[in-house]
N, C-alpha and C positions, 0 to 999 in steps of 0.2 A: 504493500500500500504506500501510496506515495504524498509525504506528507506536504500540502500548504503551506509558503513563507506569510504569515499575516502584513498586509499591506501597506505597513510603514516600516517592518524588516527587508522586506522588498525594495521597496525603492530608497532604503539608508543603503542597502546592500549595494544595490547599482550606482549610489553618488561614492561610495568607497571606491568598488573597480575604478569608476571615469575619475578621480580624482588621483588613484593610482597610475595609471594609464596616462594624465594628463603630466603629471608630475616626470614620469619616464618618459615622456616625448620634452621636460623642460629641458631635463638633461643633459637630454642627445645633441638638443640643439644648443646647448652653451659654448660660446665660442671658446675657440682654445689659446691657450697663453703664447704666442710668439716670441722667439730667442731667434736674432738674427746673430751670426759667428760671420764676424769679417775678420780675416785675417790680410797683413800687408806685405805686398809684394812675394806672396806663396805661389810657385806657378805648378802648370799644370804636371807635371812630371814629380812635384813635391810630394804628391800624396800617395799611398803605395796601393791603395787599391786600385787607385788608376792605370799603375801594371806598367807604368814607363820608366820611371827610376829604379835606383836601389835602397834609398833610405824606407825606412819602415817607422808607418805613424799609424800603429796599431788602433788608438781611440779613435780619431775620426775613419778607420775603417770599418769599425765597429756599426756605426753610425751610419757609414754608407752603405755597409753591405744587408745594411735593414732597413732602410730608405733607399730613396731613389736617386742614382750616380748619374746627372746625364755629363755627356761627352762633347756635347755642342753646346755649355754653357758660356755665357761672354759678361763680362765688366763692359761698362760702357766705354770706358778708357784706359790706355795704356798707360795712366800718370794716377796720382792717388786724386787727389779737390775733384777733377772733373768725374771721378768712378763716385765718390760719394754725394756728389751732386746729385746725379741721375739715377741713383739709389735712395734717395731720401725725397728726391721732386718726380721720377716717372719721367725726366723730360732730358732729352739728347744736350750736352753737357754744350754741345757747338751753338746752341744756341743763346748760351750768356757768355757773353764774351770775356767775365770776370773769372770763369772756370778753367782758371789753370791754377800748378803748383802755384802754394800759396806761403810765401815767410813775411810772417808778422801782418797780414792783411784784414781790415774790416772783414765784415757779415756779408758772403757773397749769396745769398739767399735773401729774397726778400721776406719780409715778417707775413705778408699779407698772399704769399705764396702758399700753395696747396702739398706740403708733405706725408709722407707715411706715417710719423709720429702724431702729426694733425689729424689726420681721418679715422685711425686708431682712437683718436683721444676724444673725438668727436662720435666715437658708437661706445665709450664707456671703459676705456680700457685708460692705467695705468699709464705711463709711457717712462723710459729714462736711459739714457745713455752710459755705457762706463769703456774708458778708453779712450783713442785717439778721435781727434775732432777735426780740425784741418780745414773746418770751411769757413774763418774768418771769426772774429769778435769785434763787438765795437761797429761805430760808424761815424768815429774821428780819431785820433790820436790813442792809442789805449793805455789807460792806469789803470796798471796792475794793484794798486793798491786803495782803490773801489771797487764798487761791484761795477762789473763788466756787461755792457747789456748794449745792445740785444745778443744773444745768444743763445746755443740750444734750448735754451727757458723759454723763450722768444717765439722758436717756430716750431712748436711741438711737443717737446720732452718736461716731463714732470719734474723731474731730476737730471742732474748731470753731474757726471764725477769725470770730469777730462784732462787729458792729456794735449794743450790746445792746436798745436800745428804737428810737429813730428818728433820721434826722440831725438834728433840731430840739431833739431836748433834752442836757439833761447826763447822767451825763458823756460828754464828747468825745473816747473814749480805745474801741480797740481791746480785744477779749476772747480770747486763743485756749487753748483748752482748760482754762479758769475762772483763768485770771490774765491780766490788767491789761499788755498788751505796754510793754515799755522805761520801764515806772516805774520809778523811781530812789526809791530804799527810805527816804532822806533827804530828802525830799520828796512823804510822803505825800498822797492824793488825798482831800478831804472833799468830800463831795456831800449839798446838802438840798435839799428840792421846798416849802420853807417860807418858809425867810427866808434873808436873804444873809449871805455871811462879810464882816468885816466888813474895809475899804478897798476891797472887790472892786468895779471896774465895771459898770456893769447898763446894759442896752439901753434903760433906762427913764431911767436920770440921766444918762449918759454918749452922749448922741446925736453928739456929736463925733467919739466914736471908732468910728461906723459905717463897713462898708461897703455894708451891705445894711440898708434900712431895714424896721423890725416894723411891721407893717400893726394884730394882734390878736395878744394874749397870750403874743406872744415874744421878751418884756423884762428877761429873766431876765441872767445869766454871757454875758458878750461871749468868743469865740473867730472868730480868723481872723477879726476882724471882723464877724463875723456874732452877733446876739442869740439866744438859746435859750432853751426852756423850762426851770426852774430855775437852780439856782444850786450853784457847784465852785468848787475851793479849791488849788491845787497840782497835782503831777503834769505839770508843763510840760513835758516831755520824751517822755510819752507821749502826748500831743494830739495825733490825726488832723489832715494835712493835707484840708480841706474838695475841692480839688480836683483832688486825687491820689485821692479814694477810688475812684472806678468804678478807676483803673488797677489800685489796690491789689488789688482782689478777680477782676479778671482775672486778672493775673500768679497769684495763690492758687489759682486755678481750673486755669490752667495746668498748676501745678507739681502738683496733689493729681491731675489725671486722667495725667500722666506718670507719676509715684511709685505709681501703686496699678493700674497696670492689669495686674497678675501675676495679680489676681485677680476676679472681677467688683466694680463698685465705685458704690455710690450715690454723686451731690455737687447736696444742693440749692444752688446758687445762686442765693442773693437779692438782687438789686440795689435799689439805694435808691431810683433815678430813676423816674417823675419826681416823688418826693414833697419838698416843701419841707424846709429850705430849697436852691433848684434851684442849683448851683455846679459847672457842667458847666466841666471843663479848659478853661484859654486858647484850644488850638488846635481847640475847636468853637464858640466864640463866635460870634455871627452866622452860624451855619450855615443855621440854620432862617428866620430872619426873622420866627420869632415867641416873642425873648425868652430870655430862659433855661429857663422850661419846653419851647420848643419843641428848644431845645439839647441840654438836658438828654434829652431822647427819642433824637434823634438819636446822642448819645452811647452809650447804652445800647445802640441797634442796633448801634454797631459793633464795643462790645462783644461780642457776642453774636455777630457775623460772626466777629467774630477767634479766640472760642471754636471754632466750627466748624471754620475753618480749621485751627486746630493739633491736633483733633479729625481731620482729613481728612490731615493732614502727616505723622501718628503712626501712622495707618492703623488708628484706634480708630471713627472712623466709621461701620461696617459692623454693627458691633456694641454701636450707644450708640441706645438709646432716648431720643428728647428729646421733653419737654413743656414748652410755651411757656405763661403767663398772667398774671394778674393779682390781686393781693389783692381788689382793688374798682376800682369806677367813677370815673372823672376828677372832678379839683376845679382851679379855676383859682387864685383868690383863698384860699389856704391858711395865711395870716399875715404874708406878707411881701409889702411891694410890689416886685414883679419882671417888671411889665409883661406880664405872663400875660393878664390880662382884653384889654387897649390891644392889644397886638399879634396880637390872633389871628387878625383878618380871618376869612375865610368856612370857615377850619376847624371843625372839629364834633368834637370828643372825645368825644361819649358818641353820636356817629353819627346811628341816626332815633331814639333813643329818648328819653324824658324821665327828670329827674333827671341823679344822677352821686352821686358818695362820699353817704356819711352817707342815701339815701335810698330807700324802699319803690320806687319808681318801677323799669321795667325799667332805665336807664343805673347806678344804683348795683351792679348783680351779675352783668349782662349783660356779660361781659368778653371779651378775644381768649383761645383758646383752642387751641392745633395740638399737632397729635402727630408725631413723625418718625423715620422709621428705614430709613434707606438698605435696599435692596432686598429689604425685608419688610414695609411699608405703602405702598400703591399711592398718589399723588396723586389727591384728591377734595376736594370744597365738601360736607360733611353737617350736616344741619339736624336730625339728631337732638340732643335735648336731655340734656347731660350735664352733669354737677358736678364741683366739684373732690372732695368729701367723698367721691365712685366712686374714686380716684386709688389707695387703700391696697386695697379692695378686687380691683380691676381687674388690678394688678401684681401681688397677692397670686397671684390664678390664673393669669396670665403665668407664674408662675414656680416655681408649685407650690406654693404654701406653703396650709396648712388656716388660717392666722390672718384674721379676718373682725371687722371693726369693725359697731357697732351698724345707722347709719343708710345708710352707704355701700349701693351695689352692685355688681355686678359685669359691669362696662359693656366687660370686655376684647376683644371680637368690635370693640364700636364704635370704642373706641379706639386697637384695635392691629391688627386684621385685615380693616377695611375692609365688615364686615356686620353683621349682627346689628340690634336695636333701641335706644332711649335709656329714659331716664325719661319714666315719664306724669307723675310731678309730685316734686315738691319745694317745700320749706319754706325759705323765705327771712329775712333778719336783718338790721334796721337800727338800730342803735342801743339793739337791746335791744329791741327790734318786729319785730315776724314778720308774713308775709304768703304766701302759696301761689300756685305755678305750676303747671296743670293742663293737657297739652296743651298747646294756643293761647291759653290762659286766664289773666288774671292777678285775683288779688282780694286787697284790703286790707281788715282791718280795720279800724273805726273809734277813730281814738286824738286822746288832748286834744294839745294845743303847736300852736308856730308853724307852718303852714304851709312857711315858706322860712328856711332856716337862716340867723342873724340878718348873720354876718358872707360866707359864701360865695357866701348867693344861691342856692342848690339848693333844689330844692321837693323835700319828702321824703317826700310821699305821705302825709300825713296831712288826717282828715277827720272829721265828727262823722257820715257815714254810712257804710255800705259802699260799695265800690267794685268792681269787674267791669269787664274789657276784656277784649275777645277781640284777642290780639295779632296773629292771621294778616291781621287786617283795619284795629287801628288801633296799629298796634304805638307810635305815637308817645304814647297811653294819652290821648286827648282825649274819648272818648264813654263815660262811665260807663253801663254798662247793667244797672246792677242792677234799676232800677223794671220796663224794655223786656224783660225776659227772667229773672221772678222764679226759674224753677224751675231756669233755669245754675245764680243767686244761690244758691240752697237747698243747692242738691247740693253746690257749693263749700264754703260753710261749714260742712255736716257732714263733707265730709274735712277743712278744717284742723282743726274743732274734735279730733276723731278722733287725728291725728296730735300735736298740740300737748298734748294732755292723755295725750299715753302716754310720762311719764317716768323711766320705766325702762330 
């Protein structure tokens, strides 16, 4: 016999399921915590699952090989300002003309500009930076011993704990949320990119007091030993330890994804490594066997392990989106002699390809590139071709939100759901030179200057003709076939011209 629910156990019973039911559909749909990993000047060949070198960075393998490794990932540019431009705006770096390398420069971002930390922060998420920043403070003359504004606070980020232009120049002093950490108010900070203060030691008179010798242009303010670009004045108390920093910005990393996970919570992490000068902590010395650059990599990976791990200890895992990459392409010889070129042996940093930093060639943008997200991107190797400049786009529709940057697109199926298609082409940046990626296609314009960068040794893809390679076949870019195949040649240069002239 089958008994009767009486009719207010009934339909309490049915508001129970649907409010269980409704609650597991809130769930599913809570967005997930984003951690973007930039690392600088890592090229493609750097990372071992990518199967081109010989060094071994077993954590971010870890990462790739349970996320998705694509092969045709790109930086927007082969220099660092312009790659983080168009990583943080969605918008091709050639288009503001303030986006090149940057020493000592205002806010090249406008406040009123549309960023990835913006559209995030605008659907409810958290937002904050730790690491290297590089795209300008200020928007006259900068005191360091104010609050500095506008600044990451400014277009975007909640927080900021930075490192403000690059470990190589002045000043050698932490930023968190536009003042100047542990200055001492009695010992203001002077900084000029012109001429020196005057008793102050310089890398250029004071070769004594080295520990790390300047190879090019990095003769500037001695700290920690180490020579920089420009020249600083005071502030002792707030100078960065050189080989504390990778710890400094874990521990930061740490502590901002503990503290904010009540709510969904961007944290771009920027590490510095492996750009000059390389001062990876005592206890990875001689890890790699090839120097401080190769140290300094290793470093970084375990950085990035240990991320994960306390990511996985906290039970934030499940629900943290990561993406892995790179500013630009590997440079060895970057100012300082630190036995980078001498010790590399049969390692290959920019992998099969030609070039690296500063050049047209595919190894200056061709960078590692993985996406991860525990039990919602299935592990795969895809060869579809994606950007970082799709990044703001891409998350934008992950997440709901209608804000859409110019040049980006919306590559979310490929980056986060394991289908969909990539870009047919993209407009690349070196130095303020553009070049197009079409398909399997790569073509350069014809531009005057050196051939190979005077002091690195990169060939940067410059030429008094055009240039044409079909990468699926000579990806290492040795057989120009523009004469062999006029009518590729044609069709190519009416899409750059096309795209390059629509500045709006």
């Amino acid at each position: 016999m089958i008994k009767r629910l009486h009719p207010f156990v009934f339909a309490l019973s049915l508001l129970i399921i649907y409010n269980s039911c409704s609650t597991s559909k809130q769930k599913e749909k809570k967005p997930p915590n984003i951690i973007l990993i930039y690392l600088d000047d890592l090229g493609y060949g750097d990372v071992s699952s990518y199967g081109s070198g010989t060094l071994k960075t077993p954590n971010i393998d870890k990462i790739s090989n349970s996320g998705v490794r694509f092969t045709k990932g790109y930086s927007a540019s082969a220099t660092c300002t312009p790659s983080r431009y168009a990583l943080l705006t969605g918008t091709y770096p050639w288009r503001n003309k303030r986006a090149k390398i940057l020493t000592g420069a205002n806010l090249i971002l406008d406040t009123l500009e549309l960023t990835l930390p913006k559209m995030l922060k605008n659907k409810g998420y958290q937002t904050g930076i730790i690491g290297k920043w590089h795209l300008g403070l200020g928007n006259s003359k900068i005191n360091y011993n104010q609050k500095i504004s506008p600044g990451p606070n400014e277009v975007g980020f909640d927080y900021s704990f930075i490192l403000p232009d690059t470990q190589d120049r002045v000043p050698t002093v932490y930023i968190e949320n536009g003042n100047v950490v542990n200055l001492d108010p009695q010992d203001p900070l002077e900084v000029d990119f012109e001429k020196n203060f005057e008793g102050q030691p310089t890398g250029k008179e004071n070769p004594e007091l080295l520990s790390m010798k300047w190879h090019h242009g990095h003769n500037g303010s001695i700290v920690n030993g180490v020579p920089r670009i420009g020249f600083m004045k005071g502030g002792e108390k707030a100078k960065w330890s050189d080989i504390d920093m990778a710890d400094e910005f874990l521990n930061r990393a740490k502590k901002y994804t503990s503290e904010n996970n009540n709510k969904p919570f961007f944290l771009f992490y920027s590490l510095q490594q492996p750009h000059v000068p390389r001062t990876p902590h005592p206890r990875f010395k001689g890890s790699s066997g090839m120097g401080p650059r190769g140290d300094a990599i290793l470093e970084a990976d375990w950085c990035i392990g240990a991320l994960y791990s306390h990511l996985e200890e906290n039970k934030l895992l499940e629900n943290t989106l990561l993406i892995i990459s790179s500013d630009n392409g590997p440079v060895l010889n970057d100012g300082y002699y630190d036995d980078a070129v001498e010790k590399l042996g049969p390692h290959t940093p920019s992998g099969p390809f030609r070039g690296g930093k500063y050049s047209l060639f595919e190894a200056g943008t061709r960078v590692p590139f993985i996406t991860h997200w525990k039990g919602t991107i299935k592990p795969q190797i895809s060869d579809e071709m994606v950007s970082q400049i799709d990044i703001l786009n891409s998350i934008a529709s992950l997440i709901g939100s209608e804000e859409k940057s110019k040049d980006g697109e919306d590559l979310s199926e490929v980056l986060f759901n394991n289908t969909g298609s990539g870009r047919n082409e993209l407009i690349l940046e070196a130095q303020q030179k553009t070049a197009l990626r079409h398909k399997n296609w790569a073509y350069i314009p014809p531009y005057n200057g050196p051939k190979v960068t005077k002091y690195t040794q990169i060939e940067v893809g410059y030429s008094d003709i055009h240039q044409l390679y079909n990468l699926e076949t000579d990806p290492s870019q040795k057989n120009n076939l523009v004469e062999s195949n006029p009518e590729k040649a044609e069709e190519l240069i009416e899409r750059y011209q096309r795209i390059v002239s629509d500045e709006n």
